[in-house]
NUMARTI-12397 format. One record per residue: residue in one letter; x, y, z of N, C-alpha, C in turn. Coordinates in steps of 0.02 Angstrom, whole numbers, plus 32768, in hexadecimal, padded with zeros to 4 digits. Each point is the difference from the previous one (the first is absolute). Layout:
N
AXYZXYZXYZ...
//
This chain:
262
X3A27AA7DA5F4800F8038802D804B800C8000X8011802F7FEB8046800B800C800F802B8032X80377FF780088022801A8039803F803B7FF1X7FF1804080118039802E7FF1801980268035X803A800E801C801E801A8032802780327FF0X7FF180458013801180447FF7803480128033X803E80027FF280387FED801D802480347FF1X802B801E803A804A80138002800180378036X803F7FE680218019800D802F8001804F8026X800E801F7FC1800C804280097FB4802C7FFFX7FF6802A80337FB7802480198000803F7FCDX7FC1800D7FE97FF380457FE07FFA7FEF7FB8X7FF37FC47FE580267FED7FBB7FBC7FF27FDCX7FCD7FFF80267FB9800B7FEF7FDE7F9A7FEDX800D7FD880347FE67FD1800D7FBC80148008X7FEB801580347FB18002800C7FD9801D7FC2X802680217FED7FD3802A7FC87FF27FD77FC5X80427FE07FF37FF97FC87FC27FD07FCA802AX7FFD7FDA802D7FC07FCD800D7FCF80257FFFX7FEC804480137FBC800E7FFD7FE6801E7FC4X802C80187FC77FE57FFE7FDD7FFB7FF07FC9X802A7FAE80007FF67FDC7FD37FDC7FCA7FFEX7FE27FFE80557FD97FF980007FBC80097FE4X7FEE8034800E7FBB801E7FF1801A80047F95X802780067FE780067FFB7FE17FEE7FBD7FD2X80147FBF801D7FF37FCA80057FA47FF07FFFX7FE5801E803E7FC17FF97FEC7FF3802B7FCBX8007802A80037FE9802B7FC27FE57FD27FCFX80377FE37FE67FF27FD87FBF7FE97FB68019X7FDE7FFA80417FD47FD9800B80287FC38011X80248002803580207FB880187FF68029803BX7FFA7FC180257FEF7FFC806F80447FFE8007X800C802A803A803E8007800A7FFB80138060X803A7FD18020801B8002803B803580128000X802180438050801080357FF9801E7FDA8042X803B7FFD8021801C7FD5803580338046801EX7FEC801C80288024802C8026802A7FE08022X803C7FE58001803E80008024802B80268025X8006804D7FFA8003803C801A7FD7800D8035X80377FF380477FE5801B80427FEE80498000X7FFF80257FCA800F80477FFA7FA480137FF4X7FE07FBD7FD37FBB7FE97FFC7FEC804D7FBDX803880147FD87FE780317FE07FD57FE77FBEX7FF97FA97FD57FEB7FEB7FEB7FA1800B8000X80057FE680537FC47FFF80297FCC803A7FF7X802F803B800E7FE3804780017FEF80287FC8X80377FE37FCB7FDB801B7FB67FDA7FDF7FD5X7FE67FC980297FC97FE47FD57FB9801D804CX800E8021801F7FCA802E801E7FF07FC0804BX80307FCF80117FF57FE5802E7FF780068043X7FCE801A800E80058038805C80277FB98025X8010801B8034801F7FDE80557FCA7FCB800DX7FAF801B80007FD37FC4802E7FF87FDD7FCEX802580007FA97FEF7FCE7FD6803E7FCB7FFEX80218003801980447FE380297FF47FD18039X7FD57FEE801480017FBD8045801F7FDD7FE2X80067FC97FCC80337FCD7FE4801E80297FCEX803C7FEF7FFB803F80197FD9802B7FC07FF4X803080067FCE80497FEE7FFA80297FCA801EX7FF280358053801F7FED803B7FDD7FBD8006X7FC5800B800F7FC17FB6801F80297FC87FD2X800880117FCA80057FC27FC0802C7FCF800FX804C80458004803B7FBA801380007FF9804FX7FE88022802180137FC0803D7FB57FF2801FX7FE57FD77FBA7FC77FD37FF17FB78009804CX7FFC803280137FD5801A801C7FB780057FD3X7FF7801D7FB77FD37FF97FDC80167FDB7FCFX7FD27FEE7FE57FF27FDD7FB88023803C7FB9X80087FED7FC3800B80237FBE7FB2802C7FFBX7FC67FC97FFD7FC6802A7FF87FE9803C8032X80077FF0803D7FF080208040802280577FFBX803F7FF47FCC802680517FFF7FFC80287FC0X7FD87FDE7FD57FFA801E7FC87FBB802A7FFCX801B80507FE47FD2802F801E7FF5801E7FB2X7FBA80057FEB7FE5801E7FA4802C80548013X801980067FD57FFB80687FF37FC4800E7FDDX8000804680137FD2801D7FBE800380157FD4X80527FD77FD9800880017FB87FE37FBE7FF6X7FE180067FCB7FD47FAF7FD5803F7FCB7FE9X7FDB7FCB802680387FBF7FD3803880078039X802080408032803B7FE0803C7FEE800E8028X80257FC3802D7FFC7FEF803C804080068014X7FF4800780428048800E803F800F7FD3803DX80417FE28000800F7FF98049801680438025X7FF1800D80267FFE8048802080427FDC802BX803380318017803A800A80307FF7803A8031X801E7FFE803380158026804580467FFC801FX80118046801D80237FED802680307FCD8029X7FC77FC2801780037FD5801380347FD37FF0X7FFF80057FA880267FDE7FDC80397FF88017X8029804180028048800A801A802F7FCC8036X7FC17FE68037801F7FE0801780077FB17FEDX7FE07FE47FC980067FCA7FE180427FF18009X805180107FDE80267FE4801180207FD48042X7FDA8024802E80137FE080537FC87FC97FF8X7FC3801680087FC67FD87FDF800E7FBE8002X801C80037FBB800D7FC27FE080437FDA7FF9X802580138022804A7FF880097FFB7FA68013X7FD97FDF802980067FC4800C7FBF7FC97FE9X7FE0801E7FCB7FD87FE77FD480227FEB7FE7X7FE57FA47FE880277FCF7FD27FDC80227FBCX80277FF67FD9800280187FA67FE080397FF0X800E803280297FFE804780277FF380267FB6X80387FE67FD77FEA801F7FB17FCB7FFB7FC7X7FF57FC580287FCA7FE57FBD7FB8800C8013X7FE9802480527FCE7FFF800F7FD080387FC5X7FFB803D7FE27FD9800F7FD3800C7FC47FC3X80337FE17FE07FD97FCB7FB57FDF7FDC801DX7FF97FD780527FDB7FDD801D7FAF80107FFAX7FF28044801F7FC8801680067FE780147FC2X802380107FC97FCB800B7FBA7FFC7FCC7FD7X80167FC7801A7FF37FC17FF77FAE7FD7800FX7FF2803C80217FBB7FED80267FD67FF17FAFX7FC77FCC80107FC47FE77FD27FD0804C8006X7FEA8026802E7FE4802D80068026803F7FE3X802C80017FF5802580487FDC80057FE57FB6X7FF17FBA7FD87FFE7FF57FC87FCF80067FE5X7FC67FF580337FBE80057FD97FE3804F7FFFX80378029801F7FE880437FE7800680197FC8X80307FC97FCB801580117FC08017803D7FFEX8025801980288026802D7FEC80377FFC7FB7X801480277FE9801E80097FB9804E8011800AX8010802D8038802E800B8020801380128054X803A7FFE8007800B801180418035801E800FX800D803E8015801C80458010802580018033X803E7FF9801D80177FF6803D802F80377FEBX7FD58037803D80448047800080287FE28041X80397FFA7FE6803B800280328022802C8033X8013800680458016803A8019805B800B7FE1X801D80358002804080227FF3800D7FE18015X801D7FBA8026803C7FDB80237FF57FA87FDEX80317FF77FFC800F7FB67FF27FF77FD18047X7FCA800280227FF97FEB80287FD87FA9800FX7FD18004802E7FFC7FB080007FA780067FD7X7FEC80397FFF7FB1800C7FDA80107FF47FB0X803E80347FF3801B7FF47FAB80047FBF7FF7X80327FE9802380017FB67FF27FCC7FD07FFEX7FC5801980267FBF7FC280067FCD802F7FADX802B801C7FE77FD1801F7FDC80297FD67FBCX804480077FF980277FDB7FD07FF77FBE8007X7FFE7FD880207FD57FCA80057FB57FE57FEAX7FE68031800E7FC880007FE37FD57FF77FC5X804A80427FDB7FF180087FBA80077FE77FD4X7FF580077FC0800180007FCA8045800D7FD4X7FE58040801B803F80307FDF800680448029X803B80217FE980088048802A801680337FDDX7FD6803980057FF9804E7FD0802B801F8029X802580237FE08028802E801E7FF3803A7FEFX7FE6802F8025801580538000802A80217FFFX802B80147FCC8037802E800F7FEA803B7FE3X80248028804A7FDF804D7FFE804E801E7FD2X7FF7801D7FCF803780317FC88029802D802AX80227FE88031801D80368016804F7FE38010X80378028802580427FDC800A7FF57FB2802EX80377FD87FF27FFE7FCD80267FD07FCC7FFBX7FD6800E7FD47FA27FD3800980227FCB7FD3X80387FFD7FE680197FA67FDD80217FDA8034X802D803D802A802A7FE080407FCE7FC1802EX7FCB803780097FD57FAE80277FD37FE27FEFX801F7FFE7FC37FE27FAE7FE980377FD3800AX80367FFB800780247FC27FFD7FEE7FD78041X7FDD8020803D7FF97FDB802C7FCA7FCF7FFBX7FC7802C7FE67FBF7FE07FF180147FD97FC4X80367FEE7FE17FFE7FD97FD4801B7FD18021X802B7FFF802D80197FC680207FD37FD38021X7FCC801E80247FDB800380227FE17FBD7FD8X7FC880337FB97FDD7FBD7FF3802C7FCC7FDFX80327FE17FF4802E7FEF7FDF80097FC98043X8011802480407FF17FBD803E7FC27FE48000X7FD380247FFE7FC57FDD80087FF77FC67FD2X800A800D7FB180027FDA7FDB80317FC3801DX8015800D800A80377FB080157FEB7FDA804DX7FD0803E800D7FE37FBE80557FBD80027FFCX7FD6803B7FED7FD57FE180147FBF80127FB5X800180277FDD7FE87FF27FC1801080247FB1X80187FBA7FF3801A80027FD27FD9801A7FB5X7FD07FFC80017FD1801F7FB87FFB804A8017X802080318025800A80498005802180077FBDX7FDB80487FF7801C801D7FC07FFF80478008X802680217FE27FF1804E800D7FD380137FC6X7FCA80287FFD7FCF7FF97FE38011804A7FCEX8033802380228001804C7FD1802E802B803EX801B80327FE5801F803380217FC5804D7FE5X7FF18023802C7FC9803A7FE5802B80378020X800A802F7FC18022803B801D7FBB8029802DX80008039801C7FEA801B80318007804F7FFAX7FE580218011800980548024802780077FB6X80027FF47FBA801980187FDF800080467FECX802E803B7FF6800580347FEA8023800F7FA2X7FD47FFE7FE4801B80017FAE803E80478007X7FEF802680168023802C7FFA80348022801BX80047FAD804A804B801E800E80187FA77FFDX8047802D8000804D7FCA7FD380047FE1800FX7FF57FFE805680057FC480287FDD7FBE7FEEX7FBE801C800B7FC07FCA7FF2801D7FE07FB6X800F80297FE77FFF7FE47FB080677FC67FECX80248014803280257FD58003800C7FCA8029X7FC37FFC80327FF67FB380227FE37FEC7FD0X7FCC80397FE07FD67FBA7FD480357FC57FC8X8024802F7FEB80337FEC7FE3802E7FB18008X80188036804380267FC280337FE07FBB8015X7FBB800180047FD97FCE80197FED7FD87FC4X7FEE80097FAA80007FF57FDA80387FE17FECX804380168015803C7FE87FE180117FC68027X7FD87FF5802D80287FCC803B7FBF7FC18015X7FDB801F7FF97FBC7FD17FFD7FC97FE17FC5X802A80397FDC7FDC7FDA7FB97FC17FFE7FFAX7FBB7FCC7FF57FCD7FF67FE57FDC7FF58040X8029800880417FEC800F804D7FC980287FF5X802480357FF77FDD804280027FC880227FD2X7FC27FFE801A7FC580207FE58018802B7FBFX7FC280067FE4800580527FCA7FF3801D801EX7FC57FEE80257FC2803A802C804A80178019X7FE180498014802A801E803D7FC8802A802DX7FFF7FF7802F7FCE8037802B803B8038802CX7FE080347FEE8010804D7FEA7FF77FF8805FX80198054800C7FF18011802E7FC0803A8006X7FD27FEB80267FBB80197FEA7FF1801C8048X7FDE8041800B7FE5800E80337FC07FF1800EX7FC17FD07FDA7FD57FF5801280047FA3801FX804B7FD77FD880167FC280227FFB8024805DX802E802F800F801F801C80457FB780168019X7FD180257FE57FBA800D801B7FDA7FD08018X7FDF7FDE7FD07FDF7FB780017FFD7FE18054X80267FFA802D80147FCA80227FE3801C8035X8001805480027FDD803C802F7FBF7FF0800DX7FDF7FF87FBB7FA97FD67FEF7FE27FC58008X803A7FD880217FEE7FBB7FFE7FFC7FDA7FC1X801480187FC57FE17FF07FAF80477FE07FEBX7FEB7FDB7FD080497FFB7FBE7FF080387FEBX8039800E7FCF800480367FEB7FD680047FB0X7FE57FB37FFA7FCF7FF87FC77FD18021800FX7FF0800E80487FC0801680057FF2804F8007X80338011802E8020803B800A7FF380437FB6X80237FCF7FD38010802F7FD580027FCB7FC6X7FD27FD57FCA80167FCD7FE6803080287FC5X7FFF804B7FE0800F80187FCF80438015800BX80177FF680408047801C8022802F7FF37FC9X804C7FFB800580427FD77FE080027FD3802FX80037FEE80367FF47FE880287FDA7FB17FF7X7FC6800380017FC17FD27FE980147FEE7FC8X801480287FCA7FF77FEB7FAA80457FD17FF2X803A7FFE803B80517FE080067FDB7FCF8017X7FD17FF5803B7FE77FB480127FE47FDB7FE2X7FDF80357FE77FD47FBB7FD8802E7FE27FB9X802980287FD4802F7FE57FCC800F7FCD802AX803180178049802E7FBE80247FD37FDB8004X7FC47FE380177FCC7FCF800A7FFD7FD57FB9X7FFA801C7FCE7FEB7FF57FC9803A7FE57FDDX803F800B7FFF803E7FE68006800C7FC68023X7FF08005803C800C7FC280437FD07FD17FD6X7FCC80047FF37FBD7FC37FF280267FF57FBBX802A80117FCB800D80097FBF804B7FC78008X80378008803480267FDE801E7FD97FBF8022X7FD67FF480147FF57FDE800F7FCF7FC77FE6X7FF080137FC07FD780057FCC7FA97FDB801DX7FED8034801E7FAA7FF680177FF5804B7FDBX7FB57FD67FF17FD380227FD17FE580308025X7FF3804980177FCA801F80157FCA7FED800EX7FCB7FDC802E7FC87FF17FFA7FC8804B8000X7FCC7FFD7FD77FD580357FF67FE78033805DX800A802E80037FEF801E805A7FB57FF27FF7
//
């Protein structure tokens, strides 16, 4: 089961969109896949079609150990993922948990569980909220490794140096086998200068960081989320869909796992 954390600081840069639909992408080609909403914003939740009364356990329940790992994990009605569903609620976690002993480590604790292994899951999806807060951090802990979204526009290299610092502490207190797993450009526009000289810039400075894939800016990605759907489902023939699944197929190719047959 690996562990991947969809990370960075800066909002709009298309986190949710990359867990959900590389997700479903992921099953696609037939691996079980868990989908960890970290985002009090719960937009993870909602575009995998998660109503409110399918929400009694969330996120929240997990770390301040009210439910169990199994007790919050909720099927979508995409095949092969599953969801921890988020709320509102979340937000107030930092006060929350402010005088919880090892306050950070409580999510690697809980997917530590014997019952979340024998679901054999293949992967695990942790969309992060926009802030370097104390959820990011129980999520960098957690992981594996951490994908970065950068959206092609001014400034989108500026904040990374924080989030690099960021896992770079973590690595030195509390886990050290973090790796950054890829940088994924975002909202790309081929045809304007901009887009096409971050890509540049991000290439020149990150090197073999950075994906081939690039996902375009697509109006059926921006639709999709309206439907409750990935946008595989939405529209699988989109630019959109056809950028995820290369990136999926790339990610499993980096990581070198075989496609299992859907």
């Amino acid at each position: 089961m690996k562990i991947v954390a969809i990370a960075n600081q800066k909002g709009g840069v298309a986190k949710t969109t990359t867990a959900i639909n590389l997700a479903a992408s992921l099953a696609e080609s037939g691996f079980k896949v868990l989908v960890i909403d970290m985002d009090p914003q719960g937009n993870a939740s909602t575009g995998f079609g998660i109503a409110a009364d399918q929400r009694a356990h969330t996120i929240y329940d997990l770390l301040l150990g009210d439910s169990d790992v199994m007790s919050v994990i909720v099927p979508t009605p995409t095949a092969r993922v599953s969801i921890i569903p988020s709320t509102t609620e979340l937000s107030s976690s930092d006060v929350q948990l402010y005088n919880v002993n090892k306050r950070s480590f409580l999510l690697r604790d809980s997917l530590a569980s014997k019952g979340l292994t024998e679901q054999a899951f293949d992967f695990v999806l942790i969309d992060c909220p926009p802030s370097l807060n104390l959820l990011t951090v129980n999520a960098l802990v957690a992981a594996h490794s951490v994908l970065i979204p950068l959206q092609s526009e001014f400034f989108a290299l500026e904040g990374l140096s924080q989030l690099m610092l960021t896992i770079r502490e973590i690595r030195q207190t509390a886990n050290p086998a973090l790796r950054v797993e890829g940088v994924l450009l975002t909202m790309h526009d081929q045809r304007n200068n901009l887009s096409q000289q971050v890509e540049r810039d991000a290439r020149d400075t990150l090197g073999g960081l950075v994906y081939q894939t690039v996902i375009p800016r697509n109006v059926r990605l921006s639709e999709a989320p309206s439907y409750a759907v990935p946008a595989l489902t939405y529209d699988p023939l989109s630019k959109g869909a056809v950028a995820y699944r290369a990136f999926a197929e790339e990610f499993l190719k980096n990581n070198k796992v075989l496609a299992k047959e859907a």
